[in-house]
C-alpha positions in Angstrom: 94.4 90.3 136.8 94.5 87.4 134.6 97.3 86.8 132.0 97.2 85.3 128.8 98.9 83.8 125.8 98.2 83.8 121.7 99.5 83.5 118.5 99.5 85.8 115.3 98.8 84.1 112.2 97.2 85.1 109.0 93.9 83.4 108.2 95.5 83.5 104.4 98.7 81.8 106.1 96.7 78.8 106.7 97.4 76.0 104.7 94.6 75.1 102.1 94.7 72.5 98.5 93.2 75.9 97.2 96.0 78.8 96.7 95.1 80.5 100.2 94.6 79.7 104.0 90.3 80.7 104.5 87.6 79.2 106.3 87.9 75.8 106.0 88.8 72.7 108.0 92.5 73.6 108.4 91.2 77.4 110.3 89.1 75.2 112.8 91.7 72.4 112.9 93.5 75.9 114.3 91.6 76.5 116.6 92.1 73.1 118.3 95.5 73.3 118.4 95.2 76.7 120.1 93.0 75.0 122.7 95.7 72.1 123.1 98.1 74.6 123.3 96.7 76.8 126.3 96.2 80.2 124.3 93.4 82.7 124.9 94.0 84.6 121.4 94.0 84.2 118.0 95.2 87.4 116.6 95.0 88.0 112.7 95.5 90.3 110.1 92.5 92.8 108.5 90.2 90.9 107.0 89.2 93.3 103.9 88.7 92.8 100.7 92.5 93.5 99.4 93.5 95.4 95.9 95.4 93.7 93.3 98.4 95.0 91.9 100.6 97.2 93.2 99.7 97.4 96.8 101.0 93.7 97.1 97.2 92.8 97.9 98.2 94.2 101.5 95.3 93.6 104.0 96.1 97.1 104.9 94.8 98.5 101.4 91.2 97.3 101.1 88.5 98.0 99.0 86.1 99.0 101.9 86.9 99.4 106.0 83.7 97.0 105.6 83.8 94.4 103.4 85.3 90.9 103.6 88.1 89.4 101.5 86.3 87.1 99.2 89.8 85.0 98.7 88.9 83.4 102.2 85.6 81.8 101.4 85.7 78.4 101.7 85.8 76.5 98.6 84.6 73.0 100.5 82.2 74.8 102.1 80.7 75.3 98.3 81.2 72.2 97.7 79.4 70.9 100.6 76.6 73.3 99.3 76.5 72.0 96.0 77.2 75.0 94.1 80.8 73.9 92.9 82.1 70.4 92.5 85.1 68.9 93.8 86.5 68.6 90.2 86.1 72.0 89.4 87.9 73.6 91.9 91.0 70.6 91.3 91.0 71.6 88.0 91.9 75.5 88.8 95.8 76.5 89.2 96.1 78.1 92.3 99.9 77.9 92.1 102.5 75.5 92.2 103.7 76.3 95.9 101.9 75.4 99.1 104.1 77.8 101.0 103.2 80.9 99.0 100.3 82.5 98.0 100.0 83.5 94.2 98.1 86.5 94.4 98.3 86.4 90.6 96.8 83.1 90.2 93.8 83.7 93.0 92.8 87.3 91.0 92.8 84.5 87.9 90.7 82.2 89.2 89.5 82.1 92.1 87.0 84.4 91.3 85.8 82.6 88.5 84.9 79.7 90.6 82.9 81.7 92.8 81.1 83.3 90.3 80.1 80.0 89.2 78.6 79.4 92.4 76.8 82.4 92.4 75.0 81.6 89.5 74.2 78.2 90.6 72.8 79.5 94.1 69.3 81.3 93.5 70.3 84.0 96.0 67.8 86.3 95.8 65.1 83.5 96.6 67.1 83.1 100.3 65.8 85.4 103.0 69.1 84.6 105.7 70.7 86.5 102.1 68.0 88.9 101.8 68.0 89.7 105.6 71.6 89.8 105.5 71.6 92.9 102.3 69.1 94.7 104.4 70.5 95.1 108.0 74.5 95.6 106.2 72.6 97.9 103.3 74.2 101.2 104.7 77.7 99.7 103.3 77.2 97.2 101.2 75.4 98.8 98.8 77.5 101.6 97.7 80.7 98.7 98.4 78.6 96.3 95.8 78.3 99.1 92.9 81.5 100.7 93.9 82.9 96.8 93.0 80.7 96.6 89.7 81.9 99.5 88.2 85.2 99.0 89.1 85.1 95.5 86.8 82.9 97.9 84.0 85.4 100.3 83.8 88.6 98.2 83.7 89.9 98.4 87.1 90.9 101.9 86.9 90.9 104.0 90.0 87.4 105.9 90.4 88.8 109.1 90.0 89.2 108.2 86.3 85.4 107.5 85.6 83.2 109.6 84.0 82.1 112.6 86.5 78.8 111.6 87.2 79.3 108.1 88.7 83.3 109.8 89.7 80.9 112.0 92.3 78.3 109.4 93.1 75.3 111.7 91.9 72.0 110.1 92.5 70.6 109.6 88.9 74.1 108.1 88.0 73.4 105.2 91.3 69.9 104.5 89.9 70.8 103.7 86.3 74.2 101.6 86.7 72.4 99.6 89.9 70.1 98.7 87.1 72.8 98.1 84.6 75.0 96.3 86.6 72.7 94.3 88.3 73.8 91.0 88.1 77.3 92.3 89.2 76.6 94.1 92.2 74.2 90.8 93.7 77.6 88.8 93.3 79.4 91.8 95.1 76.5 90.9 97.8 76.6 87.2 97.7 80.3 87.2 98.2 80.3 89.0 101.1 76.9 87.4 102.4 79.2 83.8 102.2 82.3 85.5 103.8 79.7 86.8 106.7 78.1 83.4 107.3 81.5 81.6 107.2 83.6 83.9 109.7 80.4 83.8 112.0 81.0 80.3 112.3 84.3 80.0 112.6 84.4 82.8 115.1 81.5 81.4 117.3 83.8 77.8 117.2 86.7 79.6 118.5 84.7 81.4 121.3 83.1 78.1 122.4 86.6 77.0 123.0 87.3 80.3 124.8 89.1 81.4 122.4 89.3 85.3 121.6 89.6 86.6 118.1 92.4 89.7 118.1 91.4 91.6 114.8 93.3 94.6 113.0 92.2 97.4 111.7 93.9 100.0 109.7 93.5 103.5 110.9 93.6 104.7 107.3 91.3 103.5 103.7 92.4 103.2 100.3 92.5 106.1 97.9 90.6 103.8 95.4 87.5 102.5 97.8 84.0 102.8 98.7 84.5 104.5 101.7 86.2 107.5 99.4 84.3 107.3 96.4 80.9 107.5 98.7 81.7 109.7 101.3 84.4 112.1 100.2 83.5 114.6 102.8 85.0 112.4 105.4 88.0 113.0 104.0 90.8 115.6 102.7 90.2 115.1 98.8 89.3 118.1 96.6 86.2 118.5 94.3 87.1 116.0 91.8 87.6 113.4 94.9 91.4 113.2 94.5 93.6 113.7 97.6 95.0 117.0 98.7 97.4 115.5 101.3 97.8 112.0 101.9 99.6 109.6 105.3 102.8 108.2 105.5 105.2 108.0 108.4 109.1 109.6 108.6 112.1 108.4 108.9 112.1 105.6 111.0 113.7 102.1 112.0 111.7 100.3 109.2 112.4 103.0 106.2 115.1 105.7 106.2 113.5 107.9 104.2 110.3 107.6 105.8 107.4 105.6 104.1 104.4 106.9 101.7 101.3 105.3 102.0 99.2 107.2 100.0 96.2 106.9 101.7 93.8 109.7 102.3 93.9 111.7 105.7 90.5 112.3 107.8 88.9 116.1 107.8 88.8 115.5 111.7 86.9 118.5 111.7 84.0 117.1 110.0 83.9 113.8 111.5 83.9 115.9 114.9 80.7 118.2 113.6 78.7 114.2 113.2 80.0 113.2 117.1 82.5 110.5 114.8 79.5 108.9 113.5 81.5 106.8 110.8 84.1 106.2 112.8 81.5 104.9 115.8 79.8 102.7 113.2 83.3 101.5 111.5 84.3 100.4 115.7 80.5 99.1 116.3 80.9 96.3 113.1 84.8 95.8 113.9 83.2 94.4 117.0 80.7 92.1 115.6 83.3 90.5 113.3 86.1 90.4 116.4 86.4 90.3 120.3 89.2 92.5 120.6 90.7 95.4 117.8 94.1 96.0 117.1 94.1 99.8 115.7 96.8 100.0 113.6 98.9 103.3 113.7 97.1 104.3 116.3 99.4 107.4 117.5 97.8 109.1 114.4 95.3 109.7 116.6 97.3 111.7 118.3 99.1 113.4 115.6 99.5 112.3 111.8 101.7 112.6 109.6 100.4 114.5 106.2 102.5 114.5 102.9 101.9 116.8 99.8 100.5 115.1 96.9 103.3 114.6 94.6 105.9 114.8 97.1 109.4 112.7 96.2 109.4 111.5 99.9 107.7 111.3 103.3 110.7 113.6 104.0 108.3 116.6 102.8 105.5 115.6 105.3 104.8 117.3 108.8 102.7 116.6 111.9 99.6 117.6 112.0 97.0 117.5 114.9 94.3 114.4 115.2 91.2 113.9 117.3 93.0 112.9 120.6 91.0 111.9 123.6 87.2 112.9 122.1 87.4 110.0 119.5 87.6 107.5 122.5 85.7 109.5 124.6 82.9 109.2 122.1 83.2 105.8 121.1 83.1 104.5 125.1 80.0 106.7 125.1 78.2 104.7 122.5 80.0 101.5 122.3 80.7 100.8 126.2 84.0 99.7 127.3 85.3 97.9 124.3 88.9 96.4 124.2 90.9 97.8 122.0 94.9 97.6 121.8 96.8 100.4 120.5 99.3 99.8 118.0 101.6 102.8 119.3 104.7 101.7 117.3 107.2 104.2 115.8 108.0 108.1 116.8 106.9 108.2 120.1 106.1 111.5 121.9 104.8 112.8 124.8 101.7 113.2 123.2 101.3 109.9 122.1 102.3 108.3 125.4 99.6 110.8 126.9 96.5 109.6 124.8 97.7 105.7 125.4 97.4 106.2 129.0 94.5 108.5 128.9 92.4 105.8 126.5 93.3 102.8 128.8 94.0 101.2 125.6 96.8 98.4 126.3 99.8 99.1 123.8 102.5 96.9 122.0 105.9 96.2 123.4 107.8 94.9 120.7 111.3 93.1 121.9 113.1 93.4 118.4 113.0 97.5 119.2 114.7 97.2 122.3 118.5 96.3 121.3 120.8 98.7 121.1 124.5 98.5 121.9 124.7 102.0 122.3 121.6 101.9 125.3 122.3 99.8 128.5 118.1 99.7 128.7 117.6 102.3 131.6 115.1 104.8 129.5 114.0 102.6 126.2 110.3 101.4 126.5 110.6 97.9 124.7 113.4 96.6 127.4 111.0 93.8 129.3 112.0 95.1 132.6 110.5 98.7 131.5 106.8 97.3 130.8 103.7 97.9 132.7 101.0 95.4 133.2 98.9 97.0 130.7 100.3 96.1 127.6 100.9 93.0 125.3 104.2 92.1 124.4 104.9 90.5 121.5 108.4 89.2 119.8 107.9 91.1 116.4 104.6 91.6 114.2 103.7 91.2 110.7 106.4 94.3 109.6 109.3 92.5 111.5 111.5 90.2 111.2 110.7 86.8 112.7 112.9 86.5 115.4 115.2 83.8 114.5 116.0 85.7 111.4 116.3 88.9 113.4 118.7 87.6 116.3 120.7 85.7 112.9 121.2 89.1 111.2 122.9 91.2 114.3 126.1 92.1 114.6 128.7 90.5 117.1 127.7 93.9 119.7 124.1 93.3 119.3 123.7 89.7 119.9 126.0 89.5 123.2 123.8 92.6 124.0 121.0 89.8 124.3 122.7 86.9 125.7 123.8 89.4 128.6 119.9 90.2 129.2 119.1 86.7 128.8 121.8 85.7 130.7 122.3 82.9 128.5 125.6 82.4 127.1 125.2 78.5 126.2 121.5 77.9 124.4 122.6 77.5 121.0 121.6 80.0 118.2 119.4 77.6 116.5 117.7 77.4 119.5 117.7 81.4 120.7 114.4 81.8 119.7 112.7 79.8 122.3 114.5 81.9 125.0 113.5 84.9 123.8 109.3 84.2 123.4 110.3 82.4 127.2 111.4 86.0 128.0 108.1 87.7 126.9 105.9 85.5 128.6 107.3 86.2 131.7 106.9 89.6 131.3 104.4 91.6 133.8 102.3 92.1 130.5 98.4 91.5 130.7 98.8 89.5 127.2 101.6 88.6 125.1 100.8 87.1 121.6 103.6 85.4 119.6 103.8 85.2 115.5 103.3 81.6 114.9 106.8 81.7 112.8 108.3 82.6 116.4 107.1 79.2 117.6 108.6 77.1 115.2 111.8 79.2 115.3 111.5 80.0 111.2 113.9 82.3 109.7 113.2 85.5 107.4 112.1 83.3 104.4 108.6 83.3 106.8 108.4 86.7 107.2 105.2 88.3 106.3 106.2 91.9 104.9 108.7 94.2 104.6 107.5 97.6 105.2 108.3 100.0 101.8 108.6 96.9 99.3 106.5 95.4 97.1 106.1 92.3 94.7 106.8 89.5 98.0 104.9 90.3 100.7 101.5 88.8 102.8 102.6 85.8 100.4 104.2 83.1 103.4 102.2 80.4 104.4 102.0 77.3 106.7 102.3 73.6 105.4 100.4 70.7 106.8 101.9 68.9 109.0 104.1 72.1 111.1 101.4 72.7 113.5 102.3 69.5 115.9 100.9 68.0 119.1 104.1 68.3 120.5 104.7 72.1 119.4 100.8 72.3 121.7 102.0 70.9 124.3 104.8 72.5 124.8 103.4 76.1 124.5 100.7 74.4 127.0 103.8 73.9 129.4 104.7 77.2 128.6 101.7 79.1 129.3 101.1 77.0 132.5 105.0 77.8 133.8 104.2 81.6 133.2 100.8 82.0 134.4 99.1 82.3 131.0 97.0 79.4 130.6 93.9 79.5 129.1 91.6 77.5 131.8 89.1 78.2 130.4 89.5 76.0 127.8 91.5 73.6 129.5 88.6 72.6 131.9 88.1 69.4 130.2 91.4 68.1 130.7 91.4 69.4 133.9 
């Protein structure tokens, strides 16, 4: 079996002269230095079009499980076009710090410049646009109104519009396509741009050998397309407002538990259609990725519902999911796709069952295993506990980097990992490159490392905080971090451990 190496890193945590890391020449410069470097994956974070406001324009809120984040198309590649002007887009204030993203700026601004180049593009006279709208027309079209009226009607959720558009009723589509036309084709000619720029950048990485890792959130937003079009996929209530909604208990990351809000599936129904949106929602994740990352994936097994209106998750209980006829179905149609399940939190018997029934390889997290009070025999995340089929990783988005993490345990704790390093002299400042050493010498088919683990950042680089808002998805790198000597030694690294990328490496080689 071969073993590989990646890194996790945000395509928005690019750096970029324009507010936000996207498809330009800093993602391919990228994926260069993964090539120098040895690794096999770039893993990212969902790719949707994000909501602004109070979900902290997390990728794990989007607009549509479909639809691209217009924030990451390329503003040179406009340029280059001729549809915007180097001047323009220097004019715009995308904020005043090249580490952070202001979200607040981009909803500004950014928006407005791309609108600009819509108007200058003549899109409706290109057929690679028009061919585009047709074969993507089972989403995009209700995604491309759903956006319109969402601008019409002052960006309040749908459930708030007047009942005949609220409940997507036919003559209602007919007369605001016509009303809003102009605004739905730039809904369509945003994401037509974001479809022809990932496809390149993806097919660069992949001629280097290079796999793309995406994510996918298990659950949609409350105030989306996928909701607002197709309410019987999910449990709402005739005015389309949720009856229950997800969220997760009491766990390491929240004490009182954590309440998402999102609407659960009627697993019922999407079992009467043989998971048809679900096998479609897989089929297009895999034209846009080479591998998915299903977030939360144990609520396949079981999920966690909530009453509307409860005060905490501490109200919610279990309830069944689809288990092993999900997978069963989407192997049927979709072959033998790789998928990784993102088991994290409670874990049950249940849960461990469907990971090993799906063949799915899950996450072993190192951060989860300390514990002064466990000497390691039982707990899962201890690296002498994995299996093969898994991919370990230091932390994800929702931890810690490490070098904040191992800075912020106790005295109990942090002997705890010296002892299972068996490193009592590497200094602290330098603990972090121990630890991603550890992980790579695990048994695990892949192990994938944040990129802030690499340069040993501390928690001013961390990318959320699970149950805040107002500060996360915001980090970014600067130019000039990413350094030839940072890629080759992760290329010693991966070579020491087995996890070079030959592939890519041929040339040198």
């Amino acid at each position: 079996m071969n073993r590989y190496a990646g890194v996790l890193l945000s395509v928005t945590s690019l750096p970029s002269r324009y507010g936000i890391g996207c498809f330009d020449r800093a993602a391919y410069d990228f994926v260069d230095w993964l090539e120098k470097a040895g690794q096999r994956y770039w893993q990212i974070l969902p790719l949707g079009a994000t909501s602004h406001g109070a979900s902290d324009d997390s990728p794990y809120q989007s607009y549509s499980a479909f639809a691209g984040n217009p924030y990451m198309i390329s503003l040179d590649a406009l340029i280059e076009e001729g549809v915007l002007t180097r001047e323009e887009c220097d004019a715009v204030d995308f904020g005043s710090n090249p580490a952070k993203v202001d979200f607040d700026k981009l909803n500004e601004n950014r928006l407005a410049l791309l609108h600009k180049a819509y108007e200058r593009s003549n899109i409706s006279q290109n057929p690679d646009y028009r061919r585009f709208c047709r074969d993507n027309g089972w989403w995009l079209d209700d995604y491309a109104l759903f956006m319109a009226l969402k601008r019409f009607f002052g960006d309040v959720p749908f459930q708030q519009w007047p009942q005949d558009i609220r409940m997507h009723w036919g003559f209602a589509l007919d007369y605001y396509n016509r009303e809003l036309y102009f605004d739905v084709e730039f809904q369509k000619y945003l994401q037509f741009q974001f479809d022809r720029q990932w496809t390149k950048l993806k097919a660069y990485a992949n001629a280097k050998h290079i796999r793309i890792v995406g994510d996918i959130p298990i659950y949609v937003s409350p105030d989306g397309a996928d909701v607002w079009a197709h309410p019987e996929l999910f449990q709402v209530d005739g005015n389309n407002c949720s009856t229950a909604i997800a969220g997760c208990p009491p766990d390491a990351f929240a004490a009182d538990g954590q309440v998402w809000g999102n609407p659960l599936y009627r697993w019922d129904y999407h079992r009467s259609t043989g998971f048809d949106w679900w096998c479609s929602r897989m089929w297009y994740s895999f034209k846009l990725y080479d591998v998915v990352r299903v977030d939360h994936f144990r609520g396949f097994d079981e999920y966690f519902s909530i009453p509307v209106g409860a005060s905490s998750a501490k109200e919610g209980h279990w309830e069944k999911g689809p288990g092993m006829d999900l997978f069963h179905t989407i192997r049927w149609r979709l072959g033998n796709v790789d998928i990784i399940a993102e088991d994290l939190g409670l874990m049950t018997d249940g849960v461990r069952r469907l990971v090993r029934d799906s063949g799915c390889p899950n996450m072993k997290v190192l951060q989860f295993a300390i514990d002064p009070a466990d000497i390691g025999a039982a707990n899962d995340y201890w690296p002498h506990n994995y299996n093969s089929n898994c991919v370990a990783y230091t932390g994800t988005h929702d931890n810690e980097t490490v070098a904040g993490w191992y800075a912020g345990l106790d005295a109990a704790s942090r002997k705890q990992v010296r002892d299972y390093l068996g490193d009592y002299y590497t200094p602290d400042s330098q603990i972090h490159k121990a630890l991603v050493n550890l992980m790579m010498t695990t048994v695990a088919k892949d192990c994938i490392i944040p990129i802030q683990d690499h340069l040993g950042l501390g928690n001013e680089a961390r990318m959320n905080q699970p149950g805040t808002v107002g500060f996360n998805w915001r980090w970014r790198l600067t130019p000039g971090q990413l350094t030839d000597a940072l890629a080759q030694e992760l290329l010693a690294l991966v070579k020491r451990t087995g996890r070079a990328n030959w592939d890519a490496l041929k040339k040198e080689n």
